[in-house]
N, C-alpha and C positions, 0 to 999 in steps of 0.2 A: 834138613839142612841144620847146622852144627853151628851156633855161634859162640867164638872166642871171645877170652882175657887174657892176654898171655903173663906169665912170668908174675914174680911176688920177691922180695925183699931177701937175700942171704942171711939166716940166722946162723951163726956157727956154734950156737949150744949144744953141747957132746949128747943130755940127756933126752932133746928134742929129736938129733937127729939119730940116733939109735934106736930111738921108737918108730918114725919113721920110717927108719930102712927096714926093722922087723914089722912092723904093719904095712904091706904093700900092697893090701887090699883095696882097688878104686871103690868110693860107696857112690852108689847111683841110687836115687830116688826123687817122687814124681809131686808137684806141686801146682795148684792153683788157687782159685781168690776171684771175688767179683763177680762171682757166681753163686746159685742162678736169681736172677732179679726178676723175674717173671717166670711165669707157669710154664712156658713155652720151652725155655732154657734147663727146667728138670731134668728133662730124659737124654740131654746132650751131656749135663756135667757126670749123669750114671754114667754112659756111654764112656766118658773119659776116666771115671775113674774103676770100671769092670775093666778097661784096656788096660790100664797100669796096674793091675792087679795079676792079668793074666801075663804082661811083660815082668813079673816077679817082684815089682816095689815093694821092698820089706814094709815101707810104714807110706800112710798120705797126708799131705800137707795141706792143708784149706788157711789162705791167710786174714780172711775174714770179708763181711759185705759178703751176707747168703739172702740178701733180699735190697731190692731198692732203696733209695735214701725217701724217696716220698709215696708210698707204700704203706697201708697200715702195719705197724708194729702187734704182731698178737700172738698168744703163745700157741696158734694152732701151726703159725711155723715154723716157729722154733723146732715145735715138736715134730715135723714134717720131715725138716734139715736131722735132726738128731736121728732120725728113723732109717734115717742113709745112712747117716756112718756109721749106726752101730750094725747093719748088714756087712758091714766090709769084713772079710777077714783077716785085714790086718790092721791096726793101730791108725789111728786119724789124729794129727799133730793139728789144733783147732785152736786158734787166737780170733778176738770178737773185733769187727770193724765198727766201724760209728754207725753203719745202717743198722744192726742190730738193738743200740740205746741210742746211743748219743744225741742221733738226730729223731728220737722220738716223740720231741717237742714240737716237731712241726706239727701245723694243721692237718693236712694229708696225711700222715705218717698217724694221728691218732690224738695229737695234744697230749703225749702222755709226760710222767714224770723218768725223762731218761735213768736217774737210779736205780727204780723201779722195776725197769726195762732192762739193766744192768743187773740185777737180782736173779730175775728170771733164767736170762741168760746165764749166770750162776749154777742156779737151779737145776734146769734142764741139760745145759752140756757137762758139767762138772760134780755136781752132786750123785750122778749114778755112772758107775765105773763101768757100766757095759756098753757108756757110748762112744765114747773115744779107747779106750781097752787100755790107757797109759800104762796100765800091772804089768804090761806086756815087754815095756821097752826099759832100758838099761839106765833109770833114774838118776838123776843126779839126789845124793840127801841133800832135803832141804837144807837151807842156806838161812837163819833166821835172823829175823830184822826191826825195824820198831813199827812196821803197819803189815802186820798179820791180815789175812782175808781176801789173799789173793789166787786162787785156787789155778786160773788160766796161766800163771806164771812159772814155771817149771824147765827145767834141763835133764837130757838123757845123752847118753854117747851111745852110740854104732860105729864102729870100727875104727875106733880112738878118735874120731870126730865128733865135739862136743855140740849139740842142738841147742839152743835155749831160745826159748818162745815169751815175748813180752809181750806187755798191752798197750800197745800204740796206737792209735785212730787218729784216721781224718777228722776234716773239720776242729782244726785245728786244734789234735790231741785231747778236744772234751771242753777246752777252757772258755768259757765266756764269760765276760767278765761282768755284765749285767747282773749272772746270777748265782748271786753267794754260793751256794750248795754248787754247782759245778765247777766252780773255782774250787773250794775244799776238797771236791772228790779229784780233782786233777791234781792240785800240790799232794795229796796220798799217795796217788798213784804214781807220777812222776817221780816222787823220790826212792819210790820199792821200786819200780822201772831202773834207776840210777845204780842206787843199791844191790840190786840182783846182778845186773852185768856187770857188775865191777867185781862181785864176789864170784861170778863164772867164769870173770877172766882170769883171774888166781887161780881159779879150778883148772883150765886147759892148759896154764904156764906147769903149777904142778903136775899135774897130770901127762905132761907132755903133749896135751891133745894135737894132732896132726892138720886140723882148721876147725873155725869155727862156724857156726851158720846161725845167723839173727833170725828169728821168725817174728813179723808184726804188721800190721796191718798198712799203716800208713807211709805212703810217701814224707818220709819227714824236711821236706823242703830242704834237698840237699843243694838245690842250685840257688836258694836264695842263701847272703848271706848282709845281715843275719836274720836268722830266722823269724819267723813268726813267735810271738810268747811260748804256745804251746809246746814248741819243738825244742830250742834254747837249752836246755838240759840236755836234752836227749844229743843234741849236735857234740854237747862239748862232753858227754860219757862216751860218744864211738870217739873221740881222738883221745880220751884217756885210755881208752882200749888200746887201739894203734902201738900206745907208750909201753904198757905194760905188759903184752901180748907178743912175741914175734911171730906171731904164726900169720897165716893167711885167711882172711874173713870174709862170709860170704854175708851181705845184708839181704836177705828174701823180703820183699814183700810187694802189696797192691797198692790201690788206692787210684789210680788216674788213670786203670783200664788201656795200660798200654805198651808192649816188651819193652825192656831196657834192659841194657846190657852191658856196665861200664864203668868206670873210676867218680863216683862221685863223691867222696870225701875228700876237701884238703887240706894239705898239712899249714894250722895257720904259719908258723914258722919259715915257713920257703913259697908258702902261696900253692904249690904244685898236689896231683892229686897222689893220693896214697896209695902206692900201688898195691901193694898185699890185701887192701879192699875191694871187695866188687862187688856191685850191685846187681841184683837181676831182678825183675819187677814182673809181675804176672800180666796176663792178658786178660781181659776183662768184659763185661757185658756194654753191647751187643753181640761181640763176638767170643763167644766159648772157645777155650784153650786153655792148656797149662802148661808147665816146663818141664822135661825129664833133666834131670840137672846129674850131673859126675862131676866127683871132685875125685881128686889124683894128685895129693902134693907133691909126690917125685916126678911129676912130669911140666913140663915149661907150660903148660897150658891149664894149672891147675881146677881152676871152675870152665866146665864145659856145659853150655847150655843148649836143647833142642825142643824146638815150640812144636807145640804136640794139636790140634785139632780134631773131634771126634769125625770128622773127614780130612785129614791132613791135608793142608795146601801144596805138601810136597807131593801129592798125589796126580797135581794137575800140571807140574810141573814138565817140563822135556828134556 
């Protein structure tokens, strides 16, 4: 089953839509998150991503949350998780969720020092190029800024559609205000967060790019408004995007383990939601799934989403 968004905003820029018409290539490629949080759930997320591999996904998308939130934190899973994607043969687009550090200070979780736990995960996904294989994909040059050392932040294009993967997390973006040090590492981050997409929106205006597509982990509370502290930036960089961008944007990500499919930003200006935005939010643990997603700007139905199951529900279907 096929679910839509239809339609996106008339841009009449000569250089946009000439690239457009000469790129009429639809890209299709496969995406989940919030997997696996138990042992159990391993052989279902292989399962899902050896299918999209055999259904021809040039590259895979993991949007982060590869282990439970209350769950020891330890690098034997990191190393575990990294050992999957570097089997795949194709490119693994990898942004880190809050279960990975964030929430590494719980008790269950290990009482660890979340940075720490953010290092690691550094370390292990980013420091060796065989495990995600990024060499592979059509980079965007770096973009340089005043807080260097963010390795998970990155942009590439595939078929004039610009990717760019930030570091967003649940639990409310990292920020707690009890504790100094996550407070600093959240104003860092948030501001190269701010800073990168606004210099990749200039990249896709230039560029022509034919849509965008946000990779990150957390739901950044698009139905509240306003947001919680953690989010607050991040809300008012996607409607500077909106401004500066006419193209059509795709927000990817998890965090509440549940599809969504839909117009969640709005224009503070008119109150109404943006429609050249759409959300589409991954499936999540206990139930394993991901989305095969097509985008299509020349077509009224540009983001095309299809929830994927390593037993497809559409299987049971009549």
């Amino acid at each position: 089953m096929f679910h839509r968004v239809t339609g996106w905003s008339l841009w009449i820029g000569a250089l946009w839509l000439a690239t457009a018409s000469a790129a009429s290539t639809p890209v299709r490629f496969f995406a989940l998150g919030d997997v696996p949080y138990f042992r159990a759930e391993t052989p279902q997320m292989i399962d899902l991503l050896d299918q999209a591999v055999a259904e021809g996904a040039p590259f895979l998308i993991h949007v982060g949350d590869i282990k439970a939130g209350s769950t020891p934190c330890t690098d034997e899973n990191l190393h575990e998780i990294a050992a999957i994607f570097r089997r795949q043969p194709v490119p693994v687009v990898y942004t880190p969720g809050d279960n990975e550090w964030t929430d590494c200070h719980r008790a269950a979780a290990g009482a660890h020092d979340p940075l720490a736990r953010l290092q690691r995960v550094r370390e292990i996904f980013f420091a060796d190029p065989s495990v995600l294989r990024r060499a592979q994909l059509d980079l965007v040059e770096e973009v340089s800024h005043d807080a260097p050392g963010f390795p998970e932040q990155f942009a590439f294009m595939h078929e004039d559609v610009l990717f760019v993967a930030l570091h967003v997390v649940g639990s409310n973006n990292g920020y707690r205000a009890e504790d100094p040090a996550a407070v600093a590492e959240f104003e860092t981050r948030d501001r190269a967060n701010v800073r990168f997409l606004a210099a990749m929106g200039e990249v896709a205006r230039t560029r022509a790019a034919r849509a965008m597509v946000l990779i990150f982990h957390a739901n950044p509370q698009f139905e509240r408004t306003p947001p919680s502290r953690g989010f607050v930036r991040m809300h008012e960089a996607f409607i500077d995007l909106m401004n500066a961008y006419p193209g059509p944007v795709l927000a990817l990500h998890g965090d509440t383990h549940r599809f969504r499919h839909d117009h969640p930003l709005r224009d503070p200006a008119s109150g109404e939601p943006f429609r050249r935005f759409v959300r589409a939010e991954v499936p999540g643990s206990p139930l394993v799934g991901g989305l095969w997603i097509r985008i299509d700007p020349e077509h009224s139905e540009v983001f095309e989403v299809r929830v994927e199951y390593p037993i497809s529900r559409d299987r049971f279907m009549p």
